[in-house]
Biopython code that builds the backbone (N, CA, C, O; Angstrom):
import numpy as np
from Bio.PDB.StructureBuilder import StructureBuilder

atoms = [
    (1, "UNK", "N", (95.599, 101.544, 93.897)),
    (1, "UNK", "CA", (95.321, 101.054, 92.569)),
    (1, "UNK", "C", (95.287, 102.205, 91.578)),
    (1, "UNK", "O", (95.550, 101.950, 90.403)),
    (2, "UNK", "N", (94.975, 103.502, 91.954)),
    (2, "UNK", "CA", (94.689, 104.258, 90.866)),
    (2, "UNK", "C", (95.878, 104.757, 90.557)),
    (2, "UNK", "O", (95.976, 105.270, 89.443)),
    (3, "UNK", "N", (97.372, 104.731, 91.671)),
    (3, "UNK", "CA", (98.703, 105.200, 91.187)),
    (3, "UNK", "C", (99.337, 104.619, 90.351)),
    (3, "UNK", "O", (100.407, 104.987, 89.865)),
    (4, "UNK", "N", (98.267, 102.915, 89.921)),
    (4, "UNK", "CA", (99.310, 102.106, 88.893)),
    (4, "UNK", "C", (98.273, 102.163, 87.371)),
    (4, "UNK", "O", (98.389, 101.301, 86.499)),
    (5, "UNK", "N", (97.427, 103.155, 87.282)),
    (5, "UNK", "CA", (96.105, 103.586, 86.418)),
    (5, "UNK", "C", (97.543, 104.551, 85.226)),
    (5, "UNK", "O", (98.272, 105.532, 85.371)),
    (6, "UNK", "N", (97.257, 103.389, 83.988)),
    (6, "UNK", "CA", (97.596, 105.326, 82.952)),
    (6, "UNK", "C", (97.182, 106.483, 83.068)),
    (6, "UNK", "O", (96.227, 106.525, 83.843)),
    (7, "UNK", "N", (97.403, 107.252, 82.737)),
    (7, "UNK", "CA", (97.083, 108.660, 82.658)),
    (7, "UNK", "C", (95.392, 108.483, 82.361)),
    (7, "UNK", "O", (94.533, 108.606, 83.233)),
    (8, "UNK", "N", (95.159, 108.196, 81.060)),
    (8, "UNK", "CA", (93.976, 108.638, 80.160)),
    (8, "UNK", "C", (93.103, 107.679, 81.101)),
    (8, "UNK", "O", (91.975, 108.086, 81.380)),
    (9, "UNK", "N", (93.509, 106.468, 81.607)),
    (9, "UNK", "CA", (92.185, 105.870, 82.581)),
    (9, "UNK", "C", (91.985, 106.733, 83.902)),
    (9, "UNK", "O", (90.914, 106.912, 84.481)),
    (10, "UNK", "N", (93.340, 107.273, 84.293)),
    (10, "UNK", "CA", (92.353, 108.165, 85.154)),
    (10, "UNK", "C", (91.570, 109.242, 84.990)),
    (10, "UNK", "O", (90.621, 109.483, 85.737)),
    (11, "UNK", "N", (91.853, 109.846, 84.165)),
    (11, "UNK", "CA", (91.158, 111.123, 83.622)),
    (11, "UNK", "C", (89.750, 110.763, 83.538)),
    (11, "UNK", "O", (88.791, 111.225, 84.156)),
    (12, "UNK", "N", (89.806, 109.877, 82.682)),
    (12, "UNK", "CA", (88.408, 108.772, 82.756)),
    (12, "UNK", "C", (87.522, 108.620, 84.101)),
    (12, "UNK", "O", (86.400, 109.108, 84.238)),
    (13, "UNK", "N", (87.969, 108.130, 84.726)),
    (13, "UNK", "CA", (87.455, 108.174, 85.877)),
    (13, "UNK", "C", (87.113, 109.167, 86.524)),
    (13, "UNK", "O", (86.016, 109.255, 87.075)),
    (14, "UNK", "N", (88.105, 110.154, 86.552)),
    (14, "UNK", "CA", (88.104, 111.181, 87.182)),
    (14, "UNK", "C", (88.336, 112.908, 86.547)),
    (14, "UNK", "O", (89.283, 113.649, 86.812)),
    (15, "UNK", "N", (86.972, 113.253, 85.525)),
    (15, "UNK", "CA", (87.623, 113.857, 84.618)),
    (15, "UNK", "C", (87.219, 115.358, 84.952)),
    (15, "UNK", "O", (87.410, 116.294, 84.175)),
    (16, "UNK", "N", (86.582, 115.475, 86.322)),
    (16, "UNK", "CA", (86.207, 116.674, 86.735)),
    (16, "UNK", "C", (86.380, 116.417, 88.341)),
    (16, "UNK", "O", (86.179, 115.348, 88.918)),
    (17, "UNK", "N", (86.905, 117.950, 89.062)),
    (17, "UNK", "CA", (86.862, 117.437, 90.446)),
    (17, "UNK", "C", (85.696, 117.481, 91.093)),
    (17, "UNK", "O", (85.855, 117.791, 92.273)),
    (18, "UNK", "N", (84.092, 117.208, 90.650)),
    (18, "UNK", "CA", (83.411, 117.113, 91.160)),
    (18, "UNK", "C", (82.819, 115.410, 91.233)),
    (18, "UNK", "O", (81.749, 114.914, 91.586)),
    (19, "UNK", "N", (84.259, 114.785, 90.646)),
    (19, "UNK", "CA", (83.797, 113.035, 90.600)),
    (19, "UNK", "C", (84.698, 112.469, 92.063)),
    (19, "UNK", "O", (84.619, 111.361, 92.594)),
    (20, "UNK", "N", (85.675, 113.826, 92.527)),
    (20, "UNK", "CA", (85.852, 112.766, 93.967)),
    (20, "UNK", "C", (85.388, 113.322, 95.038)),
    (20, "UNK", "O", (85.226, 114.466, 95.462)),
    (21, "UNK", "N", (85.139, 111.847, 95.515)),
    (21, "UNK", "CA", (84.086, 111.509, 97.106)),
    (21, "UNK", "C", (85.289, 111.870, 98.368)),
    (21, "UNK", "O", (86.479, 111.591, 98.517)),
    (22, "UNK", "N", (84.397, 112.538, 99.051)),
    (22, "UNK", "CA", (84.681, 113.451, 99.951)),
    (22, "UNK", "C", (83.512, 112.967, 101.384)),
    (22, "UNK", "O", (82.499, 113.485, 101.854)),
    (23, "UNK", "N", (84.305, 111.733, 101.696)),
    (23, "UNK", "CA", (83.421, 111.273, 103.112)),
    (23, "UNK", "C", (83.225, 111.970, 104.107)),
    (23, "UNK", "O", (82.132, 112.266, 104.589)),
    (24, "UNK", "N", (85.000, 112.486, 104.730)),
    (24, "UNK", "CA", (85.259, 112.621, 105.548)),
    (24, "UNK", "C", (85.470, 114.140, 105.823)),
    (24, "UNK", "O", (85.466, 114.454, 107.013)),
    (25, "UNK", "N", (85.697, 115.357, 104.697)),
    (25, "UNK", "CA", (86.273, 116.649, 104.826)),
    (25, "UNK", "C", (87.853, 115.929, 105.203)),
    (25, "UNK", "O", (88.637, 116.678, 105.785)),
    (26, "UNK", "N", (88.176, 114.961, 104.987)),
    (26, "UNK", "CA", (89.969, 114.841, 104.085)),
    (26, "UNK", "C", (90.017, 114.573, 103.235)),
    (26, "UNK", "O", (89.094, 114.034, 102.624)),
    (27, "UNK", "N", (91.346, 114.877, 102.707)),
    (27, "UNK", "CA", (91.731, 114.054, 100.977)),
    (27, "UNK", "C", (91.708, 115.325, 100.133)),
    (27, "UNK", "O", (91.434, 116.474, 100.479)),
    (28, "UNK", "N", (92.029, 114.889, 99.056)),
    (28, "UNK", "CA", (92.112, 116.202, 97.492)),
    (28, "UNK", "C", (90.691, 116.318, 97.350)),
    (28, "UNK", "O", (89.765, 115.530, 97.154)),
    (29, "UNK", "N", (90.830, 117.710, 97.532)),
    (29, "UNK", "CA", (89.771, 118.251, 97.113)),
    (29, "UNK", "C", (89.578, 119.023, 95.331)),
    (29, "UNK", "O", (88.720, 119.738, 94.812)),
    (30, "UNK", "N", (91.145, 118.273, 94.758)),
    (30, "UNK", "CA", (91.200, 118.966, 92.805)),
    (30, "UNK", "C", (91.784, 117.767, 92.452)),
    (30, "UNK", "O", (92.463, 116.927, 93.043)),
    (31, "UNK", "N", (91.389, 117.890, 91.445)),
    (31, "UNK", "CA", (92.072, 117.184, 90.201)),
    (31, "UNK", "C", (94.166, 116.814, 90.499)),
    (31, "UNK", "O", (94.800, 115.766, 90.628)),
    (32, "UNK", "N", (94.481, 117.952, 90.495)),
    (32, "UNK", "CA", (95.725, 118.593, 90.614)),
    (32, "UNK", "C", (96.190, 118.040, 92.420)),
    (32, "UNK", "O", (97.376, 117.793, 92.638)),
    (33, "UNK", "N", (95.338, 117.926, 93.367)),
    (33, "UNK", "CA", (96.337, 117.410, 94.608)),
    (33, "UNK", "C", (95.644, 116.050, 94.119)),
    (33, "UNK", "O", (96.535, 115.211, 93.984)),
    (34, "UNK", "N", (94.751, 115.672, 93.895)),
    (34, "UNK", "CA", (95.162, 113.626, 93.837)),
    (34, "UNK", "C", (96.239, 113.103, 92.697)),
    (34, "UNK", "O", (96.796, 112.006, 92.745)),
    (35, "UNK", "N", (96.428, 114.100, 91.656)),
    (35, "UNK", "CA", (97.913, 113.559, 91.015)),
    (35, "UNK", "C", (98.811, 113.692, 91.571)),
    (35, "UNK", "O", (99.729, 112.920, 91.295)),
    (36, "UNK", "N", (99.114, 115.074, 93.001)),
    (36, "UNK", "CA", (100.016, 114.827, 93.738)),
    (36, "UNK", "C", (100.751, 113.770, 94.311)),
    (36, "UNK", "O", (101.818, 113.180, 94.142)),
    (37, "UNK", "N", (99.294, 113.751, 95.415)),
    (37, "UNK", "CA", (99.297, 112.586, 95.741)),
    (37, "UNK", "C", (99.965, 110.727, 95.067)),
    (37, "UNK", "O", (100.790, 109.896, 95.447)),
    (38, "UNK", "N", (98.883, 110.891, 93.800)),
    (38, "UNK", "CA", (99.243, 109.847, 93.190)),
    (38, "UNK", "C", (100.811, 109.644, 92.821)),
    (38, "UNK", "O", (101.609, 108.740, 93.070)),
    (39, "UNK", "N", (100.907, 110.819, 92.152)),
    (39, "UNK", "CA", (102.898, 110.617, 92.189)),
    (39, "UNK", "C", (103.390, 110.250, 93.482)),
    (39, "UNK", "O", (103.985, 109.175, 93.544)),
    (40, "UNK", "N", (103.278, 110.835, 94.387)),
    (40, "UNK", "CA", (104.254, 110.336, 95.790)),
    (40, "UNK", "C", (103.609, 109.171, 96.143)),
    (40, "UNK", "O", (104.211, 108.605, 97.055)),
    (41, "UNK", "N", (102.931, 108.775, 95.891)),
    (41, "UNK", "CA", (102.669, 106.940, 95.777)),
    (41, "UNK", "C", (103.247, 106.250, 94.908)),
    (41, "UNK", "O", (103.847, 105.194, 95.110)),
    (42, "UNK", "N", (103.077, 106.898, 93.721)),
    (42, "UNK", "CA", (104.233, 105.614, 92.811)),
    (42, "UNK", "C", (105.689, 105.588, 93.509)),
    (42, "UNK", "O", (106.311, 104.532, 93.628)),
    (43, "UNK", "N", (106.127, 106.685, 93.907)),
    (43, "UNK", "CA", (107.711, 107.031, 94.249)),
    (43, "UNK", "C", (107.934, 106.057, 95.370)),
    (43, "UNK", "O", (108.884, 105.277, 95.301)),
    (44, "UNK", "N", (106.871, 106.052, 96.712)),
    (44, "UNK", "CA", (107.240, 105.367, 97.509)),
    (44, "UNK", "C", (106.442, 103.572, 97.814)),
    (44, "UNK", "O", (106.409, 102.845, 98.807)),
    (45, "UNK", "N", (105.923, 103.441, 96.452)),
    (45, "UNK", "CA", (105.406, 101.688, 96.203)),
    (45, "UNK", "C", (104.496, 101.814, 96.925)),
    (45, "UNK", "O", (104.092, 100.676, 97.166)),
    (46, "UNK", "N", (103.774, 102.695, 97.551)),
    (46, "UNK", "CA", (102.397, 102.253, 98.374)),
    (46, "UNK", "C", (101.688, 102.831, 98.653)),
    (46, "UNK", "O", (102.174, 103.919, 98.345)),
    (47, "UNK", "N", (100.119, 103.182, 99.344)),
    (47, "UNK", "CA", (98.754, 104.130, 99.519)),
    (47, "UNK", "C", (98.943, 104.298, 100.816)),
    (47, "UNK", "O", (99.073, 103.260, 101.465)),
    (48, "UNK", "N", (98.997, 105.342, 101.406)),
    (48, "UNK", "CA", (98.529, 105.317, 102.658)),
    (48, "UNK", "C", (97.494, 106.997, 103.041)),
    (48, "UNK", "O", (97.815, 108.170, 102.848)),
    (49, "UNK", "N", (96.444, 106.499, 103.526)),
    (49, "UNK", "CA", (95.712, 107.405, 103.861)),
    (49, "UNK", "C", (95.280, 107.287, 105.601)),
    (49, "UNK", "O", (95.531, 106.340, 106.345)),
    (50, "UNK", "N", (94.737, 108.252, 105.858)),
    (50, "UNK", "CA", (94.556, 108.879, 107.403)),
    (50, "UNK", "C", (93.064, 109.495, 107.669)),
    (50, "UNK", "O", (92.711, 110.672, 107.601)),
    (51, "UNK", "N", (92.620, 108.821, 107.856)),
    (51, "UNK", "CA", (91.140, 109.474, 107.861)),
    (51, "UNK", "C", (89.868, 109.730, 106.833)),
    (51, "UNK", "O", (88.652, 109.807, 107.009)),
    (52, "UNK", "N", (90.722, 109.822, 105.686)),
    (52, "UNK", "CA", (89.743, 109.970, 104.481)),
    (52, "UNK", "C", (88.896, 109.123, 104.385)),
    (52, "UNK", "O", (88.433, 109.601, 103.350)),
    (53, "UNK", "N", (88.435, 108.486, 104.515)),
    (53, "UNK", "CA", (87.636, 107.316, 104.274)),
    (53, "UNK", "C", (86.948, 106.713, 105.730)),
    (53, "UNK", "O", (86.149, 105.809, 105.485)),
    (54, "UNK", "N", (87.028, 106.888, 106.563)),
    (54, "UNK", "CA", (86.575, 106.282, 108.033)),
    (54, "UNK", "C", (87.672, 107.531, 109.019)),
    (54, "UNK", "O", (88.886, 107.451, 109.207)),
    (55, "UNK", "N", (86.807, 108.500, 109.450)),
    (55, "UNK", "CA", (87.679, 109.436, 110.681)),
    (55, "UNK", "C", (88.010, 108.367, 111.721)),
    (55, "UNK", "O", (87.190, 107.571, 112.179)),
    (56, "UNK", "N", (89.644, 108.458, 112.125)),
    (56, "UNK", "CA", (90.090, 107.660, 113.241)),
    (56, "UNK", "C", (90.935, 106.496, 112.634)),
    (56, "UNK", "O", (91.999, 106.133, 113.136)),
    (57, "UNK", "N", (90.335, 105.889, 111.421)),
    (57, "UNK", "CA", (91.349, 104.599, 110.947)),
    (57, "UNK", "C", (92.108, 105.318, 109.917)),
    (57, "UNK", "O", (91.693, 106.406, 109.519)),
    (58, "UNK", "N", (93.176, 104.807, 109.457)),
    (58, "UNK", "CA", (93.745, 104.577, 108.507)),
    (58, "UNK", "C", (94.721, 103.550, 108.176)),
    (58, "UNK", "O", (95.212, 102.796, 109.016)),
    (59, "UNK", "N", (95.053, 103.534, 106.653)),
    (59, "UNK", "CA", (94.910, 102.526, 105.637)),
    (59, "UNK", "C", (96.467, 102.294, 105.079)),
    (59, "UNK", "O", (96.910, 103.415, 104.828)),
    (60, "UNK", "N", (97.153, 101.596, 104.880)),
    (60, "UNK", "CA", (98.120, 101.281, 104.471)),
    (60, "UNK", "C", (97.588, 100.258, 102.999)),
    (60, "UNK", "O", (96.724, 99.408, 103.214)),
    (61, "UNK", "N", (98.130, 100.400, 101.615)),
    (61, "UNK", "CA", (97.425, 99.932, 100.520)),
    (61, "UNK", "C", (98.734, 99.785, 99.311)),
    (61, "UNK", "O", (99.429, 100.766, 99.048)),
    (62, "UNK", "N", (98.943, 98.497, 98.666)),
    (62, "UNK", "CA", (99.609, 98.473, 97.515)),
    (62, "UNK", "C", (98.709, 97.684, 96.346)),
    (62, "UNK", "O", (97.933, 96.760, 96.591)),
    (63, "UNK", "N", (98.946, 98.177, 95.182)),
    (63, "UNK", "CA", (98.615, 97.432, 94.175)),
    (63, "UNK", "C", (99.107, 95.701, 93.599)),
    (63, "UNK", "O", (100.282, 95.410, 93.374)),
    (64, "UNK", "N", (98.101, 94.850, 93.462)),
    (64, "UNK", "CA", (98.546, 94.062, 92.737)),
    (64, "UNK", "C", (98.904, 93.903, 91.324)),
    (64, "UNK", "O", (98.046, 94.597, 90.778)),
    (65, "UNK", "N", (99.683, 93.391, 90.345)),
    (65, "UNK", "CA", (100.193, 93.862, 89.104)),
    (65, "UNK", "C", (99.811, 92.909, 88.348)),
    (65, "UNK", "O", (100.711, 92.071, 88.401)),
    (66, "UNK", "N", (98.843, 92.482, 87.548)),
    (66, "UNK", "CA", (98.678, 91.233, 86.421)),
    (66, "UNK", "C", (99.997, 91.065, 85.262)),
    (66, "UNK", "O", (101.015, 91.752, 85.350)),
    (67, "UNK", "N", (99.816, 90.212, 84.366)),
    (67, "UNK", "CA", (100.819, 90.229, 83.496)),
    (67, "UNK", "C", (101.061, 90.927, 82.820)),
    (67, "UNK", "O", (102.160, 90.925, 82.266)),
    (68, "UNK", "N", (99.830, 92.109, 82.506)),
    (68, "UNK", "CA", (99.988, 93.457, 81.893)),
    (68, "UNK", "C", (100.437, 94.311, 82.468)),
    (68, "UNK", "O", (101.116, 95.065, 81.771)),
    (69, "UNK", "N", (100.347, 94.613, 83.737)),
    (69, "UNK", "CA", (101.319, 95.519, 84.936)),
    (69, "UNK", "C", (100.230, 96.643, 85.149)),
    (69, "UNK", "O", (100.576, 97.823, 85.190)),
    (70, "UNK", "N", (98.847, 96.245, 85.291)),
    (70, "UNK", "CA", (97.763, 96.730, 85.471)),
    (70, "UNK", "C", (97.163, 96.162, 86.427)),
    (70, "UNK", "O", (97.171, 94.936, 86.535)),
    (71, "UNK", "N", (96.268, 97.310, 87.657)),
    (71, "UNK", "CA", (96.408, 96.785, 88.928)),
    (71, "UNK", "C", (94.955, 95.616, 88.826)),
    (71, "UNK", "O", (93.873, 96.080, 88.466)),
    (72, "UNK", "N", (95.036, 94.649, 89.053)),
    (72, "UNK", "CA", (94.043, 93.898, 89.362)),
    (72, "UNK", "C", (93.508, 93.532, 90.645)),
    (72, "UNK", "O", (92.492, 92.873, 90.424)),
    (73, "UNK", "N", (93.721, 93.654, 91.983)),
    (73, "UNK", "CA", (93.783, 93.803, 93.377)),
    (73, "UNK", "C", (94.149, 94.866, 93.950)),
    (73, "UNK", "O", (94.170, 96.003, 93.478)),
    (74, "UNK", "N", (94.537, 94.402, 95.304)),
    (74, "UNK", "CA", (95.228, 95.545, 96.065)),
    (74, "UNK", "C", (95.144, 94.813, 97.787)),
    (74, "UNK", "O", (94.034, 94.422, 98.148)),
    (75, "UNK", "N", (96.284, 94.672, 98.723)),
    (75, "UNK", "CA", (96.518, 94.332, 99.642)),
    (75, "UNK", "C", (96.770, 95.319, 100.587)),
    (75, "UNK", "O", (97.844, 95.909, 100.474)),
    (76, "UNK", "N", (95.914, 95.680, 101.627)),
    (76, "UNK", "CA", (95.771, 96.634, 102.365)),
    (76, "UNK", "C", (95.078, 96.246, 103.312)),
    (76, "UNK", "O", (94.194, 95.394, 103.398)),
    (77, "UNK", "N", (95.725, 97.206, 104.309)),
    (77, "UNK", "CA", (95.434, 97.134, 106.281)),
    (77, "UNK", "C", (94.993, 97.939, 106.466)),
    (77, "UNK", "O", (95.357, 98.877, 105.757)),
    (78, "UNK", "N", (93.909, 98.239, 107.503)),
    (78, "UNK", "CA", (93.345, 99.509, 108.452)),
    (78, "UNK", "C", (93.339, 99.063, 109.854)),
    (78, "UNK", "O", (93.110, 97.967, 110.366)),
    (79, "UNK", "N", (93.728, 100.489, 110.447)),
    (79, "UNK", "CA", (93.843, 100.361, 112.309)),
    (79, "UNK", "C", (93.743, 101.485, 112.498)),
    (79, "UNK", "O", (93.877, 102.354, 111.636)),
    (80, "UNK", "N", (93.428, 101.701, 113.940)),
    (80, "UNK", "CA", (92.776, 103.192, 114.082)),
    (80, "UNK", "C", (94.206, 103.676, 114.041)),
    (80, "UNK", "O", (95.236, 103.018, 114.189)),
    (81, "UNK", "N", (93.968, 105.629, 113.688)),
    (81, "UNK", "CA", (95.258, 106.346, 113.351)),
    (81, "UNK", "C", (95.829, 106.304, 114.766)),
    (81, "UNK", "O", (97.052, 106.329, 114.631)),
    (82, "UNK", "N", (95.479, 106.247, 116.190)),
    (82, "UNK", "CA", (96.122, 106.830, 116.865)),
    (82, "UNK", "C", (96.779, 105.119, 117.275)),
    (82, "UNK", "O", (97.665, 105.308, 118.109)),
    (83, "UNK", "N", (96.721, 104.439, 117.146)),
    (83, "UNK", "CA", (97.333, 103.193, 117.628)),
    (83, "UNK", "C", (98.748, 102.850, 116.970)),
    (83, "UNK", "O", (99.482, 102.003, 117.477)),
    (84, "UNK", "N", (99.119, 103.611, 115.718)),
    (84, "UNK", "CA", (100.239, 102.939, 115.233)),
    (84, "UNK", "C", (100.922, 104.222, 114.923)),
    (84, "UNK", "O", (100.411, 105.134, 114.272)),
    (85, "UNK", "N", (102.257, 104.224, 115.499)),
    (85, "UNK", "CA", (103.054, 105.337, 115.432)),
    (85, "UNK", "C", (103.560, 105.534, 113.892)),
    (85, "UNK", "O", (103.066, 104.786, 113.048)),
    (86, "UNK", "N", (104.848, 106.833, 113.353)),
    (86, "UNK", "CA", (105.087, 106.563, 111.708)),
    (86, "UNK", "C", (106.192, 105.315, 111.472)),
    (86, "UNK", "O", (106.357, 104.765, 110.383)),
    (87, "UNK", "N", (107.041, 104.920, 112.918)),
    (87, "UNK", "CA", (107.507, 103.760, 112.758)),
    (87, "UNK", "C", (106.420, 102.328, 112.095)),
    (87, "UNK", "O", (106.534, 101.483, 111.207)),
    (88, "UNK", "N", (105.628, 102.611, 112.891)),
    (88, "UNK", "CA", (105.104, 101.054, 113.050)),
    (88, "UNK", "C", (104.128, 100.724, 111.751)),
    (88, "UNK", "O", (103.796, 99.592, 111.399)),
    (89, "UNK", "N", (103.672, 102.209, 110.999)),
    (89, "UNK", "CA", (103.229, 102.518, 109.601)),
    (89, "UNK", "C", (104.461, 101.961, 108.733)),
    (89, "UNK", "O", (104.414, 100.995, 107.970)),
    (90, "UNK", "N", (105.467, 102.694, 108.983)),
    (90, "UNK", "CA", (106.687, 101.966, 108.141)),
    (90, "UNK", "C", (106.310, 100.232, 108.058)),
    (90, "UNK", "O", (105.666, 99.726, 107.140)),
    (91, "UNK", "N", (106.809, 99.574, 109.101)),
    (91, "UNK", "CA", (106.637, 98.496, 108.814)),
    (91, "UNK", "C", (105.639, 97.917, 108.485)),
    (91, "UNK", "O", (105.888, 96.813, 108.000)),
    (92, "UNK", "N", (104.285, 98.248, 108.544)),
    (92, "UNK", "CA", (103.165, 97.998, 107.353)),
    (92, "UNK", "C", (103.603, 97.992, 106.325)),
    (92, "UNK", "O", (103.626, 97.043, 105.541)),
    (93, "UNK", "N", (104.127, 99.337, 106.137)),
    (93, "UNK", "CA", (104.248, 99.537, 104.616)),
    (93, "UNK", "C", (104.844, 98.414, 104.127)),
    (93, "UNK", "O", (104.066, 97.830, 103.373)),
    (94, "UNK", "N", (105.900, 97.860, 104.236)),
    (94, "UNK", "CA", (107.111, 97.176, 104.105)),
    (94, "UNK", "C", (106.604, 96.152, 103.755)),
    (94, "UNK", "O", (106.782, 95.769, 102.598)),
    (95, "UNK", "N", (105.673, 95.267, 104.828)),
    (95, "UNK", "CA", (104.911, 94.019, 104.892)),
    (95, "UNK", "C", (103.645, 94.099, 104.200)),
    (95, "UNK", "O", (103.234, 92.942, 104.112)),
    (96, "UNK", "N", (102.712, 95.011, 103.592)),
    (96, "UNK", "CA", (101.651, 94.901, 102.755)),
    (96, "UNK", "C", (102.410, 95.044, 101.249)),
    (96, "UNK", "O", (101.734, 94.761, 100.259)),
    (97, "UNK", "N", (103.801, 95.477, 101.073)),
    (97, "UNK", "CA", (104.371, 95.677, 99.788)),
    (97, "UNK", "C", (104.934, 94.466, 99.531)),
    (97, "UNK", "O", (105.099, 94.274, 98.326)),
    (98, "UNK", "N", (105.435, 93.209, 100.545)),
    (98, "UNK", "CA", (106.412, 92.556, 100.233)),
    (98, "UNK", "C", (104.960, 91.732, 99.491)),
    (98, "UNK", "O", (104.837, 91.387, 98.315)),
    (99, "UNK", "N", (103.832, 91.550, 100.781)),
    (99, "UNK", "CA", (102.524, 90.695, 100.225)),
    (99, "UNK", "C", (102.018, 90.842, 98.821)),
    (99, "UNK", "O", (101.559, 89.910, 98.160)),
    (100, "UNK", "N", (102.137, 92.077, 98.418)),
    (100, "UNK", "CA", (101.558, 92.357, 97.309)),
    (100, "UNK", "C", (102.292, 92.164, 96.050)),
    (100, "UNK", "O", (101.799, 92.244, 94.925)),
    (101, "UNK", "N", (103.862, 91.827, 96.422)),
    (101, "UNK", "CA", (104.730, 91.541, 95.255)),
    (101, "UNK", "C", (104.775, 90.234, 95.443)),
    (101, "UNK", "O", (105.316, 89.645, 94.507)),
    (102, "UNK", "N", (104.266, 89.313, 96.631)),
    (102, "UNK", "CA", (103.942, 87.976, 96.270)),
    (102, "UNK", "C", (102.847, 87.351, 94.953)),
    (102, "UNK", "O", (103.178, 86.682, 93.973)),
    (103, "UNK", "N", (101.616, 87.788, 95.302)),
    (103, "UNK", "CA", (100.591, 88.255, 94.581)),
    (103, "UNK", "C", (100.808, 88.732, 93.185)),
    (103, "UNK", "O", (100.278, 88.157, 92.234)),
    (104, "UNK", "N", (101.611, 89.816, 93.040)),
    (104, "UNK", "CA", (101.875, 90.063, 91.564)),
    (104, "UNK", "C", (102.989, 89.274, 90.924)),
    (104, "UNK", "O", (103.313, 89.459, 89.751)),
    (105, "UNK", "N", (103.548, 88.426, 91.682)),
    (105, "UNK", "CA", (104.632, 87.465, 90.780)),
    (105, "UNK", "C", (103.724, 86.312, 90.920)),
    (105, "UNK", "O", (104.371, 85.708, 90.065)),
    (106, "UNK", "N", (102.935, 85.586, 91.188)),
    (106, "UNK", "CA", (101.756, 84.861, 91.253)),
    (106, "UNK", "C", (100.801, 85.159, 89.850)),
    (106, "UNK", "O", (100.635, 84.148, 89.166)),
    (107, "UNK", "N", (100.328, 86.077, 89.472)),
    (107, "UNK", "CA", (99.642, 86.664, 88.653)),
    (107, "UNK", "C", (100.766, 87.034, 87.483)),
    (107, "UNK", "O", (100.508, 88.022, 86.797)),
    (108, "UNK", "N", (101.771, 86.439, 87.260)),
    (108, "UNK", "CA", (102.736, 86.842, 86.398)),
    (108, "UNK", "C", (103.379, 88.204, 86.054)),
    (108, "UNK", "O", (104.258, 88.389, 85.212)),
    (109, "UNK", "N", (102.665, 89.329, 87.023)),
    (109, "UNK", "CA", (103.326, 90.492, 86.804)),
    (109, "UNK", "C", (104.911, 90.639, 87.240)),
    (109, "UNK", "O", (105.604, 89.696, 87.623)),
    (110, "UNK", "N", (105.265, 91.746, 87.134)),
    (110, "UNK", "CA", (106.634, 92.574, 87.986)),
    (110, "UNK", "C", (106.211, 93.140, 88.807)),
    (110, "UNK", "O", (105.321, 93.973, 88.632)),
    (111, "UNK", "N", (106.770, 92.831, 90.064)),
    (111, "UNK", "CA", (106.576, 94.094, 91.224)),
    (111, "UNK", "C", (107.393, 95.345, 91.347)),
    (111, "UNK", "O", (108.613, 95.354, 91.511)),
    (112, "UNK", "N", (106.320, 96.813, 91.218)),
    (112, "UNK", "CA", (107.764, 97.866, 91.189)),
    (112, "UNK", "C", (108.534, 98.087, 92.050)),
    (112, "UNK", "O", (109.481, 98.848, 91.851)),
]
sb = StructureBuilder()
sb.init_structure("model")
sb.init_model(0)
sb.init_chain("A")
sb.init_seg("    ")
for serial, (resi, resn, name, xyz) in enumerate(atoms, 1):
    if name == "N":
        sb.init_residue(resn, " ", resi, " ")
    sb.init_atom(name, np.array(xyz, "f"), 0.0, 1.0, " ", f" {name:<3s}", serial, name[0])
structure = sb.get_structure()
């Protein structure tokens, strides 16, 4: 959700790197790697994280799009990391993106 955030709402949110949560010792630890990040999520339509949030699971995640093209949801899976190879992540990906462009043509958005 936050890769489909304007600029100035994230800043908002996040306007010092001492506003992101750090569960696990993974993830951006600046300002500067979660826009990384965030760009190579818009590029490839979807979230996927590995540990950050629960050591052992990770998360496959797309945004839902309202009629403004602002995320209002988000359709996402977790399974532990070692159970699903980068094939079988692929096809998550694939299948939580197709779900989530159901959802946003439902809600009158565009799916990107």
């Amino acid at each position: 959700m936050l890769a489909a955030l304007p600029a100035n709402q994230l800043r908002a949110l996040f306007p010092t790197a001492d506003t992101l949560v750090d569960r696990t010792g993974v993830g951006p630890r600046t300002l500067t790697a979660l826009r990384r990040i965030l760009t190579s999520e818009r590029k490839t339509g979807y979230a996927e994280e590995d540990g950050e949030v629960t050591t052992g699971y990770a998360s496959v995640a797309v945004a839902v799009l309202d009629h403004t093209g602002r995320p209002a949801a988000a359709v996402a899976t977790t399974f532990r990391s070692t159970a699903v190879d980068s094939a079988g992540r692929a096809d998550i990906a694939r299948f939580v993106r197709k779900t989530a462009a159901t959802f946003t043509r439902r809600l009158g958005g565009q799916p990107r």
